[in-house]
C-alpha positions as MATLAB code, in Angstrom:
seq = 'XXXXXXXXXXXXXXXXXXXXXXXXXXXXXXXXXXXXXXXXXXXXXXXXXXXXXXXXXXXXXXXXXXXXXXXXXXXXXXXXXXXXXXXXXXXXXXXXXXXXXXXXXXXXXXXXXXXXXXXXXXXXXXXXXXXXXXXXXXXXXXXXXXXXXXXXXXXXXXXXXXXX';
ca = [
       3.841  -57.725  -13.552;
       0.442  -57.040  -15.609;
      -1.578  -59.796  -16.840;
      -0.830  -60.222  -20.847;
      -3.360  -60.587  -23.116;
      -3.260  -61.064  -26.952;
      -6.625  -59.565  -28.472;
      -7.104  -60.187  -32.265;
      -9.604  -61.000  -34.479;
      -8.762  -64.004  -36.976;
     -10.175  -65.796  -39.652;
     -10.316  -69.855  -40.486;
      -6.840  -69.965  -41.853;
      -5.311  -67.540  -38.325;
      -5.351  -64.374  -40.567;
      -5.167  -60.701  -39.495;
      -4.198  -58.623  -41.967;
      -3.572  -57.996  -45.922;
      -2.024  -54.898  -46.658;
      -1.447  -53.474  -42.879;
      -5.486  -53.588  -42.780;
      -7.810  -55.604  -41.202;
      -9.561  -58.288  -43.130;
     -13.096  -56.612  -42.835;
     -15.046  -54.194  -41.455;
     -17.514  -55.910  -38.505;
     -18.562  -53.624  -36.148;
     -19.696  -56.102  -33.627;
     -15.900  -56.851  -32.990;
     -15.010  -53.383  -33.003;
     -17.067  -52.672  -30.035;
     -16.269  -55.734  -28.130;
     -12.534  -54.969  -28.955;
     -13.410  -51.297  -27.034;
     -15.560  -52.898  -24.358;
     -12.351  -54.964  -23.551;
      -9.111  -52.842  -23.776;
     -10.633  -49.017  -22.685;
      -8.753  -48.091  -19.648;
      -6.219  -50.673  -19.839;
      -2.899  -50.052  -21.914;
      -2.552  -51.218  -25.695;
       0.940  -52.289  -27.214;
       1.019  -52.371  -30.796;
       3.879  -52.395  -33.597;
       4.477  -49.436  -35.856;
       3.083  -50.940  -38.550;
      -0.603  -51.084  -36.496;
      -0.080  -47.898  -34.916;
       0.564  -46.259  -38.685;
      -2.907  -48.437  -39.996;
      -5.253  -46.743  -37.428;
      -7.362  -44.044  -38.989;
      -7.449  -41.804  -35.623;
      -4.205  -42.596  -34.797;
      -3.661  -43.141  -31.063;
      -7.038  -45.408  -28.984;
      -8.873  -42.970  -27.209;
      -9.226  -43.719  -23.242;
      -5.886  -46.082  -23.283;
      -2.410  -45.677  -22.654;
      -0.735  -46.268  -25.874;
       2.812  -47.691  -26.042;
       4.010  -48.542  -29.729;
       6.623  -50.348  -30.720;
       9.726  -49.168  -32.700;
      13.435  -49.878  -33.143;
      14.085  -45.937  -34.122;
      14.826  -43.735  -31.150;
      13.644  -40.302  -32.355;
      10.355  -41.656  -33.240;
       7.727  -39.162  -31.479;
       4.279  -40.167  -31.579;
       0.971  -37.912  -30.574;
      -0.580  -39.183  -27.414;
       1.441  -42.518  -27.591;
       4.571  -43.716  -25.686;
       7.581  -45.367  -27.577;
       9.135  -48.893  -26.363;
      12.426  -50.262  -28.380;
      11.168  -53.591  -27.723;
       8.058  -56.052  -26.157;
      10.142  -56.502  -23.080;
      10.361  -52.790  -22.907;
       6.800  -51.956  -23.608;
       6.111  -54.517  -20.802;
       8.233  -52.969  -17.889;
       6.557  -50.032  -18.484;
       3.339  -51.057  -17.252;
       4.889  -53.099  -14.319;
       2.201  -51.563  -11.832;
      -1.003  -52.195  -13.949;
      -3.369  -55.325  -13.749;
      -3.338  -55.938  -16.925;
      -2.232  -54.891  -20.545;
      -3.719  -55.761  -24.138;
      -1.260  -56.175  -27.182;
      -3.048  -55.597  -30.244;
      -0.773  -56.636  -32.949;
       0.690  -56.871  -35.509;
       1.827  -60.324  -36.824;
       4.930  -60.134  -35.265;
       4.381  -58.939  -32.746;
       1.854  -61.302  -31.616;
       4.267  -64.243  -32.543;
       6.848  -62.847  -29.894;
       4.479  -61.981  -27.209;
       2.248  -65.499  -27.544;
       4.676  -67.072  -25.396;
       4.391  -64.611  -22.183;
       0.716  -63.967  -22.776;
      -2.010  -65.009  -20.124;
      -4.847  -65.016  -22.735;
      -6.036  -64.524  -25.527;
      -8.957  -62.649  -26.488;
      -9.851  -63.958  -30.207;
     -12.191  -63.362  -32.893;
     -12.788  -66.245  -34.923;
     -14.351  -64.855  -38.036;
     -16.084  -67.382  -39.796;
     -14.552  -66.991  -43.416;
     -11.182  -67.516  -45.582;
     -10.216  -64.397  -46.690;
      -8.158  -64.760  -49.847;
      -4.874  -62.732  -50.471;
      -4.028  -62.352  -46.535;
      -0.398  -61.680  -45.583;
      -0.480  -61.340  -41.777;
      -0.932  -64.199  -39.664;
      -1.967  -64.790  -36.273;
       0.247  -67.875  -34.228;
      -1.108  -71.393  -34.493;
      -3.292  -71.535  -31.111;
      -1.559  -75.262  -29.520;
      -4.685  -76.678  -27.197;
      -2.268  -78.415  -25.374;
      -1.236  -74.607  -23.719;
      -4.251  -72.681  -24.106;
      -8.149  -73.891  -22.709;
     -10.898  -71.885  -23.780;
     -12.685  -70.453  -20.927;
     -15.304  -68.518  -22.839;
     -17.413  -68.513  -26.070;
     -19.479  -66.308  -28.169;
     -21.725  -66.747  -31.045;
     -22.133  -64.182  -32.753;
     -24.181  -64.690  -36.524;
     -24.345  -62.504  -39.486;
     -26.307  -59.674  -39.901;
     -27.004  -56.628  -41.858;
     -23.866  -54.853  -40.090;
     -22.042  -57.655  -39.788;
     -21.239  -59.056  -43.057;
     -19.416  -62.609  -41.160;
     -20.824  -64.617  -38.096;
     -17.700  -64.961  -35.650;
     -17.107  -66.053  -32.238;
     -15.956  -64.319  -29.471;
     -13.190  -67.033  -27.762;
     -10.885  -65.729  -24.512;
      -8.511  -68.540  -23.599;
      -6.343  -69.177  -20.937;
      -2.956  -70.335  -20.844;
      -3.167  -74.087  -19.059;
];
């Protein structure tokens, strides 16, 4: 069984998303979020699969999540469910699920860690929501500053945590 890992980025209030989009555009995270799950497999909803402009992440196996059978997707596999997604990759070290909302709320509970980025900001309007993170499962085991710049419109923190 792979190691599970959540890997989101998240602002003050734990959200993800408005619209099926990410709150902002920082490409700081979006390197670090590369760095991370390249070579590993990524399990994603529909919904996050449909919101990526390139469609399938290059240089990872790509399982999406979807409840209709004859769904064929280019360069991706198809699970039915998380438990599915998850005996697929049986023999690998470790796999990254990358959202979205609800699928992060079913898959906190398995996960190992969680690889988050704490953006520092309340973004108004959101409508996808990361699960509360209880410190009485999860220690942090690592921590990032990262402040503001030009290119980076937030300061944020990388945080990976570990389930207790």
């Amino acid at each position: 069984m792979p190691e599970i890992n959540l890997i989101a980025a998240i602002d003050e209030n734990n959200a993800i998303g408005k619209n099926n989009q990410l709150l902002c555009h920082l490409p700081n995270d979006l390197k670090y979020f590369k760095s991370v799950t390249e070579g590993n497999t990524v399990i994603m909803g529909r919904n996050t699969y449909m919101s990526l402009p390139n469609g399938a992440l290059p240089k990872r196996r790509n399982i999406v999540l979807s409840k209709n059978p004859d769904l064929k997707i280019e360069n991706a596999e198809t699970a039915f469910s998380l438990q599915q997604a998850i005996e697929k990759t049986e023999n690998e070290e470790q796999v990254f699920i990358i959202g979205g909302g609800s699928v992060y709320k079913e898959a906190i509970d398995i996960a190992d860690k969680l690889y988050i980025t704490l953006i520092h900001h309340r973004f108004e309007g959101a409508d996808t929501f990361f699960p509360d993170i209880d410190d009485t499962i999860w220690e942090e085991i690592s921590r990032k500053e990262n402040p503001g710049d030009e290119k980076n419109k937030y300061a944020h923190t990388f945080i990976i945590y570990r389930r207790k």
